[in-house]
C-alpha positions in Angstrom: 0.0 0.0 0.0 2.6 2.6 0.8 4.7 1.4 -2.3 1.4 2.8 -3.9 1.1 5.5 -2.6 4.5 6.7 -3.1 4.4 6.0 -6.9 0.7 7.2 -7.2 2.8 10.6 -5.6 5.6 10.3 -8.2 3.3 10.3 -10.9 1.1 12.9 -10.3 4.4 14.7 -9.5 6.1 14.1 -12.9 2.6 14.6 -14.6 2.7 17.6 -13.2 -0.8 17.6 -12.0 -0.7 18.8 -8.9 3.1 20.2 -8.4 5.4 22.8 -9.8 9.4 23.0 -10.5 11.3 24.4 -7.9 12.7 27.0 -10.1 8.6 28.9 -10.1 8.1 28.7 -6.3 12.0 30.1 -5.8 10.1 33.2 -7.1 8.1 33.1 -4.2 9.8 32.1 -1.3 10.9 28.6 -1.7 14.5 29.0 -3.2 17.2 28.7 0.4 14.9 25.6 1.6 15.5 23.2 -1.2 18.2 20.7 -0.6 20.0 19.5 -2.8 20.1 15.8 -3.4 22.6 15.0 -6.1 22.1 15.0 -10.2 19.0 13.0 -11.6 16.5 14.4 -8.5 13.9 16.8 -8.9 11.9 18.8 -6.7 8.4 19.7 -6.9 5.8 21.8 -4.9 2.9 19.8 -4.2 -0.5 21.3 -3.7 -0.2 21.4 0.1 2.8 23.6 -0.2 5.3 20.6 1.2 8.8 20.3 -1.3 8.5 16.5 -2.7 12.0 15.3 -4.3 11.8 12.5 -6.5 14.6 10.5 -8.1 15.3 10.0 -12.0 12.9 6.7 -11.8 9.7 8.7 -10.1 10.7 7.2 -6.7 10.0 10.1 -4.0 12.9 10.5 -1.6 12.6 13.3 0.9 9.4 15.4 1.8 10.4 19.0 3.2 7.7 21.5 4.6 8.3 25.2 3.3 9.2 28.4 5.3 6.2 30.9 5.2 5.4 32.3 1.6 5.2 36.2 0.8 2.1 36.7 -0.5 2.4 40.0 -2.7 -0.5 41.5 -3.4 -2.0 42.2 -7.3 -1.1 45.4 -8.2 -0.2 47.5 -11.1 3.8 47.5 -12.8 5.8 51.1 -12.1 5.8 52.9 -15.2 3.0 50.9 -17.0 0.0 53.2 -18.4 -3.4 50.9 -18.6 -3.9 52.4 -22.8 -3.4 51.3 -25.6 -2.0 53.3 -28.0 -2.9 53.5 -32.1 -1.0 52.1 -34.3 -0.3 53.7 -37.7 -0.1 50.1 -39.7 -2.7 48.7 -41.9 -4.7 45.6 -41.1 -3.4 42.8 -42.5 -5.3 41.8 -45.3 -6.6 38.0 -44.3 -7.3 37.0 -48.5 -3.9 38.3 -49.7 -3.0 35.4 -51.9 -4.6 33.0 -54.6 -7.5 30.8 -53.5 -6.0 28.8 -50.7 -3.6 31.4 -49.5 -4.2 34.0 -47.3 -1.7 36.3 -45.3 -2.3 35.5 -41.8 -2.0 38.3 -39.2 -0.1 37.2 -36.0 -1.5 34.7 -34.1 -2.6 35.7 -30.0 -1.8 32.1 -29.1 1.9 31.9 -29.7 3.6 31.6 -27.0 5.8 34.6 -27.0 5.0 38.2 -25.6 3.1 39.8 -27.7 -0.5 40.5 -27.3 -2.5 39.0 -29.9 -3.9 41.3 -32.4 -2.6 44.0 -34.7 -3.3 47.7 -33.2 -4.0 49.0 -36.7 -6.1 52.1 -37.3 -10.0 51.9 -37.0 -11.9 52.3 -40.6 -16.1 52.9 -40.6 -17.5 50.8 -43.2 -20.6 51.0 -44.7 -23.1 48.1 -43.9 -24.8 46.4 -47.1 -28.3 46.9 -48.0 -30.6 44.6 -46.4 -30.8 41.4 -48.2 -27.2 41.6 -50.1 -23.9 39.4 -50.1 -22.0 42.2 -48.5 -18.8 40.7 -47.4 -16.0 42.0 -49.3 -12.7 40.0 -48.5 -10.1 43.3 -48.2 -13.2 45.1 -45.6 -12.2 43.3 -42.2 -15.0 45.7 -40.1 -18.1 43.5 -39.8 -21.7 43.4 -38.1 -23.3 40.9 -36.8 -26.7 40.2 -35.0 -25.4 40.4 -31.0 -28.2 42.0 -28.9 -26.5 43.3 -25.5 -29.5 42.7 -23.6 -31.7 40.4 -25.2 -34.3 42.6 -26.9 -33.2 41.7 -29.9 -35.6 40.4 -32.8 -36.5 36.7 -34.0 -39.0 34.2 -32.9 -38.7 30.8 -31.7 -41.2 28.0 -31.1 -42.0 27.1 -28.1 -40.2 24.2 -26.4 -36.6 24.9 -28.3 -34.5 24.5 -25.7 -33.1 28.0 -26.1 -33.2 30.9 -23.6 -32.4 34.8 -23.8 -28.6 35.5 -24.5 -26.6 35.2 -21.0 -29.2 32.7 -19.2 -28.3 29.6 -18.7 -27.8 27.1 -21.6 -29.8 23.9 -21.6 -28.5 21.4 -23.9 -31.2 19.6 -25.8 -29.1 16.8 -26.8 -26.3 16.3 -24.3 -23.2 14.1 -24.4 -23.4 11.7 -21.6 -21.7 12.5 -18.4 -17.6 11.8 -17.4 -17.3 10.0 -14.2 -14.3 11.5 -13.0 -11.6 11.3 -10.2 -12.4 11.8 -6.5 -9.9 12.9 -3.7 -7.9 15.7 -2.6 -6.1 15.5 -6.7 -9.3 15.4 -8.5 -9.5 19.0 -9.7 -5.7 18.3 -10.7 -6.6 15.2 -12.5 -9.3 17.0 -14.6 -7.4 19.9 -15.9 -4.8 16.7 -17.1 -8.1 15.7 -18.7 -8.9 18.5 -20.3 -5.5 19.2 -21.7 -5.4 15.7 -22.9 -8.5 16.7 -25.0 -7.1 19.8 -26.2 -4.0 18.2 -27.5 -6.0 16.2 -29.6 -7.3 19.0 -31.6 -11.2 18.4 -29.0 -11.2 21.9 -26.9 -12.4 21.6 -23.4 -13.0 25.2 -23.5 -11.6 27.1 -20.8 -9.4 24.5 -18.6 -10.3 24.9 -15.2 -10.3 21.3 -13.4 -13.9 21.0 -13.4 -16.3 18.4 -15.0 -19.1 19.4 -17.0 -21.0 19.5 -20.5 -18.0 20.8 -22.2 -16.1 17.6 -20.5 -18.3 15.5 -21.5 -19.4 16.8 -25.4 -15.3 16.6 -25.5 -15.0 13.1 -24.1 -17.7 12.1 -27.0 -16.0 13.9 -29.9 -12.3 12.4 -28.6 -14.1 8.7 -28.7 -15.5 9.8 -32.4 -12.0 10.7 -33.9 -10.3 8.6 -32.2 -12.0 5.5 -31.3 -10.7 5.4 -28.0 -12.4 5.8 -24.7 -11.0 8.4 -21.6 -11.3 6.4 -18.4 -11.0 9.7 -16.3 -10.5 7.7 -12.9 -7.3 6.2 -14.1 -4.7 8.4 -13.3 -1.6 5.9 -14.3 -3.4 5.5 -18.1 -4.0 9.8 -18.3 -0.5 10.4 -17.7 0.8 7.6 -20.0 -1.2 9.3 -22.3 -0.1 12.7 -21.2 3.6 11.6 -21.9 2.6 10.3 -25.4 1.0 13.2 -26.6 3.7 16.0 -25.2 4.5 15.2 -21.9 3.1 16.8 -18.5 0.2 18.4 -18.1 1.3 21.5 -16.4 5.0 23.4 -17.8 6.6 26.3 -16.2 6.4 30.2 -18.1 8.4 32.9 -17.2 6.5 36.5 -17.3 8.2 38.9 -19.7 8.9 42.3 -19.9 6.3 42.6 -22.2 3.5 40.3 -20.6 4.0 43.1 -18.0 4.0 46.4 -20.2 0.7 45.3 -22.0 -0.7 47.8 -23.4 -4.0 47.3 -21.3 -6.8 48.6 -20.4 -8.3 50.3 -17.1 -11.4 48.7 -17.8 -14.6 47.4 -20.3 -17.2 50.0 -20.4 -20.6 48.5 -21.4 -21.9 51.6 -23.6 -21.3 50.7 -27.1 -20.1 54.6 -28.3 -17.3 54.1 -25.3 -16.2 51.1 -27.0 -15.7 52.7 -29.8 -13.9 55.6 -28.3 -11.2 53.2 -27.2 -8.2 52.9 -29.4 -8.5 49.2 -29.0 -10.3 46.2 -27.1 -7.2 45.0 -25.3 -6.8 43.0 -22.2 -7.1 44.9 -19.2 -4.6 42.8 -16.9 -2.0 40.3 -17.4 -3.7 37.0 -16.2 -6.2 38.0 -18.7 -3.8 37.8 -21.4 -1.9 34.8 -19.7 -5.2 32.6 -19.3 -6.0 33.0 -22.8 -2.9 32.0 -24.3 -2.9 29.2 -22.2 -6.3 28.3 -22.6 -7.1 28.5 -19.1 -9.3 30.0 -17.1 -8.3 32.9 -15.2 -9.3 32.0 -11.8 -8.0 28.7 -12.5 -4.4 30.5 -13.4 -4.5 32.5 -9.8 -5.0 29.0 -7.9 -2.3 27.0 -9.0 0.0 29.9 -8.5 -0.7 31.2 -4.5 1.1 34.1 -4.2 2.4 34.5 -7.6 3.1 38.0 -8.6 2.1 38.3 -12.2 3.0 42.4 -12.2 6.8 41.4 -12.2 8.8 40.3 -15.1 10.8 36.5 -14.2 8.3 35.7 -12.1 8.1 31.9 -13.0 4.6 30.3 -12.9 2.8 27.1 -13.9 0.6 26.8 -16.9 -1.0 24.5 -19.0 1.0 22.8 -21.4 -1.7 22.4 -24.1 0.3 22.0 -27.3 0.5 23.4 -30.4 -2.9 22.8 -31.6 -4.4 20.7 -34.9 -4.2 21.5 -38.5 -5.5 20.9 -42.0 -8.2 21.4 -43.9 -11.8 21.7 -42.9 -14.3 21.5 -45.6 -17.3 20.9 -43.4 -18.8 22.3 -40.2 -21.1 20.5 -38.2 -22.9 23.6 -35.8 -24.9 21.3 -33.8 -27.5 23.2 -31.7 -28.6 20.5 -30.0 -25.2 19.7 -27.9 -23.5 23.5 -28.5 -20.6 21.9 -30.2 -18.7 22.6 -33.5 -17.6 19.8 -35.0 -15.2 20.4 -38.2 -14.3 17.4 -40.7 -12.0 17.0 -43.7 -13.0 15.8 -47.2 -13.0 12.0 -45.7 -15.3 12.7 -43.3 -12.7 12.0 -40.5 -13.1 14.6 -37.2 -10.7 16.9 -37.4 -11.5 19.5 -34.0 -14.5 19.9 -32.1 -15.5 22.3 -29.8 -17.8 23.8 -27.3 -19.4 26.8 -28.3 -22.9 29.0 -27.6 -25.3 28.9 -30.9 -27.8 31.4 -30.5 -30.9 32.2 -28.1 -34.7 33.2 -28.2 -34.4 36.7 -28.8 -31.7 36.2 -31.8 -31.6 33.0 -32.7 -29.4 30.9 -35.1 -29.5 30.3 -38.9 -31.0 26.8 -39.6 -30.0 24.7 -42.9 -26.9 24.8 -44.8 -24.9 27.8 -45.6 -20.9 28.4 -46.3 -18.1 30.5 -45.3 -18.0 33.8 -46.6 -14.8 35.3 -45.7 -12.4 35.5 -42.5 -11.2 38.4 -41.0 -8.9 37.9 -38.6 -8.4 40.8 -35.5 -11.8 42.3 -37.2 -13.6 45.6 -36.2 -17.4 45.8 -35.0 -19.7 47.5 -37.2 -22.8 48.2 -35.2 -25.6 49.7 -36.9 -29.2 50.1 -34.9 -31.2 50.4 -38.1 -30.3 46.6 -39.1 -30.0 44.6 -35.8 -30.4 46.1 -32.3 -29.9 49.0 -30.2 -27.7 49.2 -27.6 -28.2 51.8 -24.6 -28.8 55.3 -26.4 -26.9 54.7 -29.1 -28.9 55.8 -32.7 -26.4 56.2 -34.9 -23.5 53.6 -36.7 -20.7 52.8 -34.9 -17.5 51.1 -35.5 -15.9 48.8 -32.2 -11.9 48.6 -32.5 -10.3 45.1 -32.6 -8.7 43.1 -30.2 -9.4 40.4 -27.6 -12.3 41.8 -25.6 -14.6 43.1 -28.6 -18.0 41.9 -28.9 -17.0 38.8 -31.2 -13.6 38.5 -29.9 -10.4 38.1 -32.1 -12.0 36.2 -35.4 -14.8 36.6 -37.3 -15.7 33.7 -40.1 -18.6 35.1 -42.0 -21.2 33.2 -42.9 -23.3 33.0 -46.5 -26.4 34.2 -44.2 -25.9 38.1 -43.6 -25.1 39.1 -40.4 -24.5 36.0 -39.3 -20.9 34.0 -38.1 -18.9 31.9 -36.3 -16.2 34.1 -33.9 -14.7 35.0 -30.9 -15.5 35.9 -27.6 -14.4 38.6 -24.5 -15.6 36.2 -22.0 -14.4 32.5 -22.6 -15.7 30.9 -19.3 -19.0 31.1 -21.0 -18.7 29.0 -23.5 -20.9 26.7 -23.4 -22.9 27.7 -20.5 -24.6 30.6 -21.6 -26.6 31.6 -24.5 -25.4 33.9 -27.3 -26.8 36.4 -29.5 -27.8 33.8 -32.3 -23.8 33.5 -34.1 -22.0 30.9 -33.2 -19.1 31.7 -30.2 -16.5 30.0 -29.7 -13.3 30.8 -27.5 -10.9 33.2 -28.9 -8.2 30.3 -29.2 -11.0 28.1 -30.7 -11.9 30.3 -33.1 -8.5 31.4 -34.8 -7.4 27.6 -34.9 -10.7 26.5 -36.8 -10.6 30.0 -39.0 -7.0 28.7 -40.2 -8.3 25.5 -41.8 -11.1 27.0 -43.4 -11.8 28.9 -46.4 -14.5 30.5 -48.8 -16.8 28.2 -49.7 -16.5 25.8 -46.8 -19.8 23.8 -45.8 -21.0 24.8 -42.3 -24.4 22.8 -41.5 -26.7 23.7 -38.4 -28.6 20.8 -36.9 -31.3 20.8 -34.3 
């Protein structure tokens, strides 16, 4: 039994599920106590805060307790202003080549410090006439049917399933449930899970070591393109698999100079014309930024780093070590109302990504049928205009949103064949999947600018019930 316990320790140790490297916690108080036990050892923190040493076969050999950690408290960096400033660039143009080429613009999910989107200047565009194919491939500003508040227009029957944007989503045809891990690791051995899934090209959405619908619509898709099943009670099988498919689930980041210096934002205003004052949608804080790139969410980030000061470049922290991501070419889009999941598939019908998303609610619900992609615009302006969808607060008169992450649909916009209407982005992640949305089809930021890279004009997105 305690030879058992000692590797069970090991493991979750080397998975990284539930520890850190000593090098992230040295930031934060740990460094004099760790003793040194020869080459080939390695120490962790585990979740209790105790410093576990394990040999170069797993095989734990000394268990220290920790002095007292500073705890600093989340502040601003000297010398950092929370603006953005504008840029004097162009946008990149997303259709720049032939057919199948495009010029991508930088992607927000490399790891690296920059922040995501290009701070080019902001152009009005004028909206199409009721009715038209508008979508002009070199005019990234676009519009889109998202109601703020839910008094928005369209009708749906009664008994659809679907409630007013923000309320609670109730899945119609749901995945069925993961039985997960119990204990003191579970919430460790979940986020494992759930980059597991990720790897694989089947988002989790945000990862936040907690069962759910998006676990289990994930756990469904993996089984589809795989043909595998996910025991998520065997810990020894998830971290063979884990080593397999790019190693530990958690990896160490140092925060840069220019995590730290942003630019970001004081804060979101809700009024639309303020939003459009701004010289850009930017994050407004580093963990923000962080938990995006790392496709985590950012509560999630703060918890597995107690006391971490994210306001100070070298600070070391944990993350999760999701992977590089899926490719190739998608030639048909599954949005499947029933579950709130996109499912994308080559030209053999093989699964290439799935995930969770939020497709529409009563007051603006989504397209039915077949349609096809339009265009992508990647880092896209907002085009609202009151006269042709909604109106926000006050606001009468056409206004044009600035790009980045925290826009209304986020850092991507794939237009769909049906005016108005597309698959994109999103400024709040953690609600994907749980809430409804303004009748397009939301996906997390990260979500949405792998899928937008294996699509192209004419791809076949399908909407089922």
């Amino acid at each position: 039994m305690v030879k058992t316990r000692l590797w069970v320790a090991a493991a979750l140790a080397l998975a990284g599920l539930c520890a850190s490297h000593a090098p992230a916690n040295a930031q934060q108080g740990y460094g004099a106590q760790y003793e040194d036990y020869g080459p080939g050892t390695e120490s962790f923190v585990d979740e209790n805060g105790n410093i576990v040493t394990v040999d170069s076969y797993g095989r734990v050999i000394a268990v220290e307790r920790p002095r007292s950690v500073e705890r600093r408290r989340d502040r601003a960096p000297p010398g950092v202003e929370y603006q953005v400033p504008r840029g004097n660039g162009a946008q990149d143009d997303p259709y720049a080549g032939n057919g199948n080429e495009y010029a991508r613009a930088e992607d927000p999910y490399a790891r690296g410090g920059n922040n995501g989107w290009n701070d080019g200047p902001v152009e009005f565009a004028p909206l199409p006439a009721p009715g038209t194919d508008g979508y002009a491939p070199p005019d990234q500003s676009i519009n889109g049917s998202l109601a703020p508040d839910g008094s928005g227009y369209g009708n749906v029957p009664p008994g659809s399933g679907l409630g007013h944007e923000g309320s609670t989503m109730i899945e119609r045809h749901p995945a069925p449930k993961v039985v997960g891990p119990k204990g003191k690791n579970a919430k460790a051995e979940i986020a494992a899970l759930q980059v597991l899934l990720s790897r694989a090209g089947i988002s989790p959405g945000v990862i936040d070591g907690r069962l759910g619908s998006n676990v289990d619509k994930a756990v469904a898709a993996y089984t589809e393109k795989t043909g595998r099943t996910i025991d998520a009670t065997d810990a020894r099988a998830l971290m063979e698999e884990l080593m397999e498919t790019g190693g530990p689930a958690v990896t160490s980041y140092t925060i840069t100079n220019e995590d730290v210096a942003g630019p970001y934002l004081a804060s979101i205003p809700e009024d639309y014309a303020h939003k459009a004052a701004l010289p850009a949608m930017s994050y407004t804080r580093v963990t923000e930024m962080l938990g995006e790139r790392f496709h985590m969410d950012e509560d999630y980030l703060k918890e597995i780093n107690p006391g971490a000061d994210f306001n100070r470049p070298g600070t070391i922290i944990k993350v999760m070590a999701v992977g590089p991501g899926v490719t190739g070419e998608v030639t048909r889009i599954i949005a499947d109302k029933g579950r709130e999941q996109v499912r994308a598939y080559d030209a053999s019908g093989h699964l290439v990504a799935a995930y969770p998303s939020s497709i529409g609610s009563t007051s603006t619900p989504s397209p039915s049928g077949t349609v096809e992609v339009k265009r992508i615009a990647f880092n896209p302006n907002y085009t609202y205009n009151p006269k042709i969808n909604f109106k926000q607060g006050n606001n009468d008169k056409i206004l044009t949103i600035p790009p980045g992450p925290n826009g209304p649909v986020g850092t991507i916009w794939i237009a769909l064949s049906k005016p108005t209407y597309g698959i994109h982005g999103t400024p709040e992640p953690s609600k994907i999947g749980k809430t409804n949305s303004h009748g397009c089809v939301r996906l997390t930021n990260w979500d949405a600018t792998e899928l937008a890279k294996m699509v192209k004009p004419g791809t076949v997105v399908e909407f089922i019930d």
